[in-house]
KOLZARO-182439 format. One record per residue: x negated, y, z negated of N, C-alpha, C, O in turn. Coordinates in steps of 0.1 Angstrom, whole numbers, padded with zeros to 4 digits, always signed. Layout:
XYZXYZXYZXYZ;...
END
This chain:
-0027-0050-0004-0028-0036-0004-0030-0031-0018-0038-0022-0020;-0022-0036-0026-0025-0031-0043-0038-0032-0044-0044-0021-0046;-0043-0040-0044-0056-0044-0049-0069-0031-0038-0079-0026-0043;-0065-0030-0029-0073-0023-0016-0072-0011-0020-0082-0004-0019;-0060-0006-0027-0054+0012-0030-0064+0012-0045-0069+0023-0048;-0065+0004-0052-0070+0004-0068-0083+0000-0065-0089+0006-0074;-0094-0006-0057-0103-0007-0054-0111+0010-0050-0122+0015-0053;-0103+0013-0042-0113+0026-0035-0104+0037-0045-0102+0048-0040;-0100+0035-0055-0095+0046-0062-0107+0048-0071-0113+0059-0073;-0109+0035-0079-0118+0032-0095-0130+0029-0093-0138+0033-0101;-0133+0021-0078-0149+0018-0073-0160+0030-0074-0156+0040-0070;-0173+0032-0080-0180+0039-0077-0177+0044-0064-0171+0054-0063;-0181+0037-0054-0183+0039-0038-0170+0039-0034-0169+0037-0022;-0162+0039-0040-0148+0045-0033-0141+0055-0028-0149+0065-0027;-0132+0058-0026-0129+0071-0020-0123+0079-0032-0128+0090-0032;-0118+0077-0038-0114+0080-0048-0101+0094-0049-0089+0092-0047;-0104+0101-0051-0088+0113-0049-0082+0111-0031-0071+0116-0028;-0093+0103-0019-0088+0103-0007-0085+0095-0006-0086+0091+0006;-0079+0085-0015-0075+0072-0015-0066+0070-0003-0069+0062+0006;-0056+0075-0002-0047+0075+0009-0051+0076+0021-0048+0067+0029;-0059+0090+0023-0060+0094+0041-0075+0080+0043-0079+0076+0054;-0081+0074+0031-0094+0064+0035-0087+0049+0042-0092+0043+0052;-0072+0045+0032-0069+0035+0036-0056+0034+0042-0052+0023+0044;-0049+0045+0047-0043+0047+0061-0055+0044+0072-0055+0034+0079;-0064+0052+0073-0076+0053+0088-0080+0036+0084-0080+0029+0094;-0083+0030+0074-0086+0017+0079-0078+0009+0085-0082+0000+0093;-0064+0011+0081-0052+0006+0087-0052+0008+0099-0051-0002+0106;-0052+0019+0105-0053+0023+0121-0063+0017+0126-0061+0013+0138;-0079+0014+0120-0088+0009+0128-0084-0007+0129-0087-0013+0139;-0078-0015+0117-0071-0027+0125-0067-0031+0132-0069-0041+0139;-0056-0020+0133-0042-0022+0141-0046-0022+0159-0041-0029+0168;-0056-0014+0160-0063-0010+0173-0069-0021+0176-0068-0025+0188;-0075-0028+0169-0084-0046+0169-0076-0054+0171-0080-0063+0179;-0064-0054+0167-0055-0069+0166-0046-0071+0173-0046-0062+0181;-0033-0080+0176-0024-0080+0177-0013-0077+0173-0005-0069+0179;-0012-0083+0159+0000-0087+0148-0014-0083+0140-0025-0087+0141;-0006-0072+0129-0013-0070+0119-0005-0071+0102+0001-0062+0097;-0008-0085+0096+0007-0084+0086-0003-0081+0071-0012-0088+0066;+0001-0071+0069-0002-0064+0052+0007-0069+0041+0019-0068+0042;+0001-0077+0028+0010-0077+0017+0007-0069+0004-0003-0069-0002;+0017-0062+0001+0017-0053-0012+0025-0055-0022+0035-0062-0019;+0025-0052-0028+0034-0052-0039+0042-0040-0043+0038-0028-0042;+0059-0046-0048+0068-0038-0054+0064-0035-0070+0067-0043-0080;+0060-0026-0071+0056-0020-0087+0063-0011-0088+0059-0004-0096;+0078-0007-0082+0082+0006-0090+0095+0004-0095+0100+0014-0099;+0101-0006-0096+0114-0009-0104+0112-0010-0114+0123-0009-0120;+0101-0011-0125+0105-0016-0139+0108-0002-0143+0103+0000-0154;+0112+0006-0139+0118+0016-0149+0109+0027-0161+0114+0035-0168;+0093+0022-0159+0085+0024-0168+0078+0038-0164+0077+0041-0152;+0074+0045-0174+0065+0056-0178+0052+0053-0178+0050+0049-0190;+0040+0053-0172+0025+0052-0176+0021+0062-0179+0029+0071-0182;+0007+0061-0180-0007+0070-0183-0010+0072-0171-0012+0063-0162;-0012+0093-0169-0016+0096-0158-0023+0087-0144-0020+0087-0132;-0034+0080-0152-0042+0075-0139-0032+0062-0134-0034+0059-0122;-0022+0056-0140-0020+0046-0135-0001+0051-0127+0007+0046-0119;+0000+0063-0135+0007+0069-0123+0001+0073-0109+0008+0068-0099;-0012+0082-0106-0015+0083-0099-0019+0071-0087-0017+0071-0075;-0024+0062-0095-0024+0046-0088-0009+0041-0081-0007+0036-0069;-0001+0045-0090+0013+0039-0083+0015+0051-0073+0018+0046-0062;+0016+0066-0071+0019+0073-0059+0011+0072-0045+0014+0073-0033;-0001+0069-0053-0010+0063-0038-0005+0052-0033-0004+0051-0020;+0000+0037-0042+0007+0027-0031+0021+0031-0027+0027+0025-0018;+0025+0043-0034+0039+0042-0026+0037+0050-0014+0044+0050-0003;+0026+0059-0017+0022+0067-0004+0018+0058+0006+0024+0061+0016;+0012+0048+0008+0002+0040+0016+0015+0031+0020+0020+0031+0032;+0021+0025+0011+0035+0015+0013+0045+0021+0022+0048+0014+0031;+0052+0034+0021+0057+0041+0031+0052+0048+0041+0061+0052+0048;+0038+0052+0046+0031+0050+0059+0035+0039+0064+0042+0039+0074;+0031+0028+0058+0031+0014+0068+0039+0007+0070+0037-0004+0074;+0054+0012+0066+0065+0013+0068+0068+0021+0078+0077+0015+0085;+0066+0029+0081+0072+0042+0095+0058+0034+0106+0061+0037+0117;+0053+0030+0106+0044+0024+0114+0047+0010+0120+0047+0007+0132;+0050+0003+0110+0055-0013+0114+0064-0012+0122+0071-0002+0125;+0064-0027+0128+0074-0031+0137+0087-0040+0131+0098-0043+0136;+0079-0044+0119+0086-0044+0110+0082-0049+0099+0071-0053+0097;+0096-0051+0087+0093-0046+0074+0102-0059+0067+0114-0061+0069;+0094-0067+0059+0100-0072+0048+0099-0076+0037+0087-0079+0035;+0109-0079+0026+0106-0076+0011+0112-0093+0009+0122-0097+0013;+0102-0098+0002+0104-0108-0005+0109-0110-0020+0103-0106-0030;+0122-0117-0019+0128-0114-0033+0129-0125-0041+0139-0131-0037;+0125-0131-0049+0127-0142-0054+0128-0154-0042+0138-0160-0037;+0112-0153-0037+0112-0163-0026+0123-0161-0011+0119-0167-0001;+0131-0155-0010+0143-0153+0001+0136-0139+0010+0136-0127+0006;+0130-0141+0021+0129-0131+0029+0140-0117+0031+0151-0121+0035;+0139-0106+0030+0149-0096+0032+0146-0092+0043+0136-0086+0041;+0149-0091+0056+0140-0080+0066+0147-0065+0063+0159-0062+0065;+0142-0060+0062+0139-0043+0058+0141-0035+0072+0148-0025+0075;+0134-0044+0079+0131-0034+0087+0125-0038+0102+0122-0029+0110;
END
């Protein structure tokens, strides 16, 4: 998902400021296709750090996109140093 959120943000042909509402609706058009739909993303917001506007804006879109697919899942978990957490 990092990579998916930063792709249609920076891509020419990306969505760019609709980053969110483009890759939520792709999310729903899977989920409709499949069974079991398992997404991996990344935890970027613990180091405690300050960016440069655009790479703030990059990190609100995955935490936007990361908590959608959180209230959506069936469930949720965070891998910590290799040890599964279920979340959720």
């Amino acid at each position: 998902m990092s990579n998916l959120v930063a792709n249609e943000m920076f891509e020419p042909d990306g969505a760019g400021k609709d980053t969110v509402a483009a890759v939520l609706r792709g999310i729903e058009v899977l989920r409709r296709q499949v069974h079991h739909l398992v997404v991996v993303t990344n935890e970027v917001f613990s180091d405690g750090m300050t960016y440069d506007a655009e790479t703030m804006r990059y990190l609100s879109y995955l935490g936007t996109v990361n908590r959608e697919m959180a209230v959506q899942a069936d469930a949720v978990t965070e891998v910590v140093y290799g040890i599964p957490v279920q979340v959720k």
